[in-house]
N, C-alpha and C positions, 0 to 999 in steps of 0.2 A: 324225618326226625330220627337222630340217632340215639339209642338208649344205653346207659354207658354204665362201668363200677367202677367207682375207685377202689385203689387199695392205698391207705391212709387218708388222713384226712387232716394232721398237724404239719405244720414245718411248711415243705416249698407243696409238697399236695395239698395243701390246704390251700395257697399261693395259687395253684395249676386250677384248683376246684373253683376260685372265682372267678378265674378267666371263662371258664366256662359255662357258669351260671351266665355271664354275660353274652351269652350264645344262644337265647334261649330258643331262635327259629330250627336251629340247628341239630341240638343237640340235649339230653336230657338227664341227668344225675338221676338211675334208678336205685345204685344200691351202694356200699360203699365197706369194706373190711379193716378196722381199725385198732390200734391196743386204747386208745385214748378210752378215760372212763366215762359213763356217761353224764357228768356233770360238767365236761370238757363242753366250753362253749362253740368249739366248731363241731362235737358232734349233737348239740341243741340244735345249734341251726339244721344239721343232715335230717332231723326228724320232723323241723317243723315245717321244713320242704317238703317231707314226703319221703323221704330217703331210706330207706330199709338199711337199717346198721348192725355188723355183724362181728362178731369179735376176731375173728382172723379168716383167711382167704377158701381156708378149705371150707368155712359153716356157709360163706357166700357161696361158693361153685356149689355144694347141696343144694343150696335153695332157689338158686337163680338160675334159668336157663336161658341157653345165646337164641333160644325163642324169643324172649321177651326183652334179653340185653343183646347186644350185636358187640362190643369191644367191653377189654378191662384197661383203666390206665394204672399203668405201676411207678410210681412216684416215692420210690421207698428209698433204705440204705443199701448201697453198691454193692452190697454181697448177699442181697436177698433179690438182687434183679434177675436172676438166671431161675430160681428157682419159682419164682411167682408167673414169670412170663412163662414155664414152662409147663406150670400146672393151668395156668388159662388158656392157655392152646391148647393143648391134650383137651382141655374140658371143651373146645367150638369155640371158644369166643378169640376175636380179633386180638393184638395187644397194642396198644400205644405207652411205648416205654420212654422213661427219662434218661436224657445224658449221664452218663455215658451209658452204653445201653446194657453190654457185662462187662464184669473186669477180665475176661480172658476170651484166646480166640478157639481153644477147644468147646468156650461154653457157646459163642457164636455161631459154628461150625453147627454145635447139636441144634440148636434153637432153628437154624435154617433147613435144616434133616427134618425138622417137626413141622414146620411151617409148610416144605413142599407136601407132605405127607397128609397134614390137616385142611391142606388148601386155604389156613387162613391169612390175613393178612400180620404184616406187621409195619410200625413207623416208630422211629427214634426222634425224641424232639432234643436235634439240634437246630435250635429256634430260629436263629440269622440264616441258615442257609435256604430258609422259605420265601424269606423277604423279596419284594419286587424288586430293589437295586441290586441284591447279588443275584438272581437270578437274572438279571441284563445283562451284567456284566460277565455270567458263566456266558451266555446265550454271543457277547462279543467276542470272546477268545475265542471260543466256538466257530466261531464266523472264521478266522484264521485272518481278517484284516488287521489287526495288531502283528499277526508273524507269530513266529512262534514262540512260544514260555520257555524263557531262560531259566531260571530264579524268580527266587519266592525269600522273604525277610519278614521276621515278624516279631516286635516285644510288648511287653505287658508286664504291667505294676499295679500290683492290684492285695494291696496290705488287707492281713485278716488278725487279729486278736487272739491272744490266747484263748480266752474263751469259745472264739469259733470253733477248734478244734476238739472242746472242751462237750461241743451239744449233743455229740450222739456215741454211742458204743462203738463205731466203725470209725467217725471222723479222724484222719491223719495215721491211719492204721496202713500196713501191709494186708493184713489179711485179718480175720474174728473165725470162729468156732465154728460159724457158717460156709465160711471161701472166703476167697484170696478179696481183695479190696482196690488194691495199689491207686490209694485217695493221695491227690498233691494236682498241684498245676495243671499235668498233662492228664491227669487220670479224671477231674472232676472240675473246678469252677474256670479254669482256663483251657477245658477239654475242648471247647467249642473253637477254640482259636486253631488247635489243628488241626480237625477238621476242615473249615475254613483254608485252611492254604492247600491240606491235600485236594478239597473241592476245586481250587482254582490253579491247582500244578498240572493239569492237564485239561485240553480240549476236548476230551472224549466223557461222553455222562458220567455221572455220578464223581466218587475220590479217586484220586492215582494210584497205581500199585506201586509197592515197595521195594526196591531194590538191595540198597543199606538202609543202617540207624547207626547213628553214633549218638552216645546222650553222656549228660552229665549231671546228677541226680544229688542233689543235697538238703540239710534240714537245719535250723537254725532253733528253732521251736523245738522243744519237746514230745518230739513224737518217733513213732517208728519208718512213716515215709516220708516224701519229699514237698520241700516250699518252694525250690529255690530250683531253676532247670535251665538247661542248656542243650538242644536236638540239631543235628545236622541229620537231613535225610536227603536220599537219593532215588528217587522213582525209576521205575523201569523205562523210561523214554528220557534220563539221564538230565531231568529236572533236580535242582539243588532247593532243599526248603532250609530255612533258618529259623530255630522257634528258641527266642528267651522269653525265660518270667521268673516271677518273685511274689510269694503272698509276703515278703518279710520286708518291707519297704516299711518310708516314713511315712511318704503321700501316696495317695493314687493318680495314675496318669492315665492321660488317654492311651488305648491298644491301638499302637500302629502297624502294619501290613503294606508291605509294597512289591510288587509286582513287576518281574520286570521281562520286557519282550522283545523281539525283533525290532518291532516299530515304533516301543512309548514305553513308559514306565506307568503303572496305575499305584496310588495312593490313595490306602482307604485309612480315615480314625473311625473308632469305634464301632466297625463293623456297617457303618452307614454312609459317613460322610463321603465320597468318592469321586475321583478327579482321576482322568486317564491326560495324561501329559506327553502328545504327541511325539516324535522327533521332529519333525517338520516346525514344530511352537505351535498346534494348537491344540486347546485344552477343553476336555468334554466331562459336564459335569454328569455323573452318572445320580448321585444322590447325597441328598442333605441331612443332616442330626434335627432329633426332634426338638424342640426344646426345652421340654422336661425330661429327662433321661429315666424318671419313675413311668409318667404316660407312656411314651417311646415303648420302655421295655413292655408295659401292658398289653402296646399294639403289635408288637412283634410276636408274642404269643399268643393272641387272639388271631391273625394272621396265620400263624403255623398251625393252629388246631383247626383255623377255617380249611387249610387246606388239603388235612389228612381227615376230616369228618366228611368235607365233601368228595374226594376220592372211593372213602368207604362207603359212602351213598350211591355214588354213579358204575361202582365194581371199576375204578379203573386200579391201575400200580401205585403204589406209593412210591415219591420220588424217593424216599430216603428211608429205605426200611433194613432189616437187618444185614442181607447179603452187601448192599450200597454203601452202608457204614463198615463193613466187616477192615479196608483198612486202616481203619482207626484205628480199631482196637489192635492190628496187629502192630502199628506203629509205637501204641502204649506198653505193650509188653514186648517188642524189640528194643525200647530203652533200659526198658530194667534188667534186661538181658544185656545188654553193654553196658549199662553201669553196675551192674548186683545190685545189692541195698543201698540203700542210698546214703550218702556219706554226710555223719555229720560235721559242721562247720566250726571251729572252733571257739572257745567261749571267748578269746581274746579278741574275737571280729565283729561282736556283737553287743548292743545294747538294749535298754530294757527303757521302755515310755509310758506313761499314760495318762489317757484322755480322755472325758468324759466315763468313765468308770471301768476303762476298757484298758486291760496290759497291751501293749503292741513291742513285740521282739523283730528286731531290725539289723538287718547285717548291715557293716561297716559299709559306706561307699557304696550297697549295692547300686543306687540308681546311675553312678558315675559308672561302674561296671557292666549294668546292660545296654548305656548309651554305645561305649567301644565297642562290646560284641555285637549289638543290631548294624552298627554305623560301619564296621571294620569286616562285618560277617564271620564274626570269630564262635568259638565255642569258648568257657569261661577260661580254662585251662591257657587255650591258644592266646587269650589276651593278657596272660601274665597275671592273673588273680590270684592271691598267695594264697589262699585256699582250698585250689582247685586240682583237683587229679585228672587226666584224659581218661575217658570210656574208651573200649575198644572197637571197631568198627563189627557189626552185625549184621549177618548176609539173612534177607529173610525168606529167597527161596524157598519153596518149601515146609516152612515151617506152621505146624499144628499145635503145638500143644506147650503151654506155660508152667512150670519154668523150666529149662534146660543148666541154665548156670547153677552149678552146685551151691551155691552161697545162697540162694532162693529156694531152691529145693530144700534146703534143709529147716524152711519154715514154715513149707506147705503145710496146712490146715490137717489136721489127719484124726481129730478128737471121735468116738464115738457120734458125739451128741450132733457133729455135724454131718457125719452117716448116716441118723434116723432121720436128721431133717431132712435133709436131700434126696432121699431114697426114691420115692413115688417118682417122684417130676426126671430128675438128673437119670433114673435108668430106664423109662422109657424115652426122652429125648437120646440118650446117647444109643438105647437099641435101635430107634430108627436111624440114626447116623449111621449105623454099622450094618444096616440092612437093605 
């Protein structure tokens, strides 16, 4: 039995906190760090489970020890994950953090420096890449009977509401008071989808290394980062990935992903359904869609927590822990390094809908525009989008630390108020980096 804290307990941790109640052999909700007041119905229920409720993370690490808890899960806003995961390690305890796991690869880098340092563990839940079908299907490229990984293609439409953006102090931000953010497509609800291709752009464990980035970064919605994307990457074993998306769409579509190799082309929707398509004609079904895509998702994340609680229980590695995911992150902030900020879209390409009490802002044609870039392998630019400017190609060699493009640099975060917050956690992770 593993005994666990969260840190929040509204929004998608609230979300993460049931899946786990649902785990009851497993795993055990001892303590929890929340701003919610206490007349907040999810923090009733934390107490009438038993749940020890604390008003913020520092009054939980006093009171709780990784004696009696073993991990924290951090389930917060993308510019408070660096700093909570790094005050929970410092403190002993495990972390199991949420997608994305930080917004930058200096903050990855230290969190790794702490982790070897602390001996403790870490896991990022990007959720699908737990599942029994993509792991087959890693386990067959693997195998090297497909031949080798050409290309990689991948789009997604996946419309979000003014008001989405609207739910929290960080959402659709660059950066807050606290650190840098770089919320949009590639940074947060379509995070998973690059992943996803870097996981299967190479035969070798875990994601691929990065070679270039080329991106194409726009916003359509009112905000300071992006809805609207465009990546060509290139891995160091000279694997080409193609990632569109759009939260500014009319409808939602299924996310398609194809693969393409020596020997067959595989075609996955929605990160489930999956058909490898021989050259020879014959066709191997690797895995099916659930039928409710709400249960689905349920299992998929009951799945990923069964499989990082029982790693923590047996001391073995996590498949997918910090260093594992680290080129994600360097892939999200070599975009924003080839493209600076992200460009807005003009107000002449857009229009304004709504539906059930919900604004939804929609670029012109965009769905007609990521069909030619997925279909054509374009970036938006390349396909004639009258919108669109090319990003410059980004070598990522060597690269440490976010942001280098002047045009970023000049919005880095730099308030006192997020000096004192950071202070504890952010200078010992970075002294151990540097020692």
């Amino acid at each position: 039995m593993i005994r666990l804290a969260m840190v929040g307990t509204s929004g998608y941790a609230g979300y993460l906190m049931d899946r786990l109640w649902e785990l009851p052999d497993l795993c055990q909700i001892v303590a929890a760090a929340t701003l919610d007041k206490p007349d907040n119905p999810r923090v009733i229920n934390c107490v009438k489970r038993g749940v020890r409720v604390f008003p913020s993370l520092e009054a939980l690490l006093t009171a709780v020890s990784p004696k009696g808890c073993a991990a924290i899960v951090v389930a917060t806003g993308i510019d408070s994950h660096f700093t909570c995961a790094a005050q929970a390690m410092a403190a002993g305890f495990h972390v199991l953090l949420e997608k994305p796991p930080v917004p930058t690869v200096q903050d990855v880098d230290a969190l790794i420096k702490l982790q070897q340092h602390t001996g403790r563990v870490s896991a990022v839940h990007f959720q699908f890449l737990y599942t029994d079908v993509n792991q087959r299907l890693k386990r067959l490229l693997a195998s090297g009977s497909l031949g080798a990984i050409r290309r990689l293609r991948a789009v997604a439409a996946w419309p979000r509401p003014v008001q989405y953006f609207q739910r929290s102090p960080w959402t659709g931000r660059l950066c807050t008071a606290d650190g840098w953010v770089l919320d949009g497509t590639v940074g947060n609800p379509l995070a998973h989808l690059l992943a996803h291709e870097l996981f299967f752009a190479t035969a070798k464990p875990g994601l691929a290394a990065l070679d270039t980035v080329q991106a194409e970064l726009y916003h359509v919605n009112d905000i300071e980062s992006e809805d609207t994307s465009a990546l060509r990457i290139v891995t160091d074993e000279g694997v080409e990935i193609l990632y569109c998306a759009s939260l500014a769409t009319a409808t939602q579509r299924d996310v398609l992903l194809e693969i393409e190799t020596e020997n067959a082309i595989v075609r996955q929707v929605d990160f489930a359904d999956t058909v490898v398509c021989h050259h020879d004609g014959r066709k191997e079904v690797l895995g099916e869609p659930h039928p409710s895509k709400t249960e689905g998702d349920k299992i998929v994340r009951r799945h990923m927590l069964t499989t990082i609680l029982n790693a923590v229980a047996r001391g073995e590695p996590q498949p997918f822990d910090l260093a594992t995911c680290r080129p994600y992150v360097l892939g999200l902030n070599a975009a924003f390094e080839s493209n600076g900020p992200p460009k807005p879209i003009p107000a002449e390409f857009k229009h304004t809908f709504v539906t059930e009490n919900l604004q939804q802002v929609v670029v012109e044609n965009i769905e007609h525009d990521l069909d030619v870039a997925f279909s054509k392998r374009l970036l938006f630019s390349e396909a004639g989008v009258p919108w669109a400017t090319a990003g410059s190609r980004f070598t990522c060699d060597h690269y440490a630390h976010f942001p280098a493009d002047p045009s970023l640099k000049a919005l880095e975060p730099r308030p006192a108020s997020a000096a004192a917050a950071l202070d504890t956690s952010r200078a010992k992770a970075h002294k151990l980096r540097l020692s």
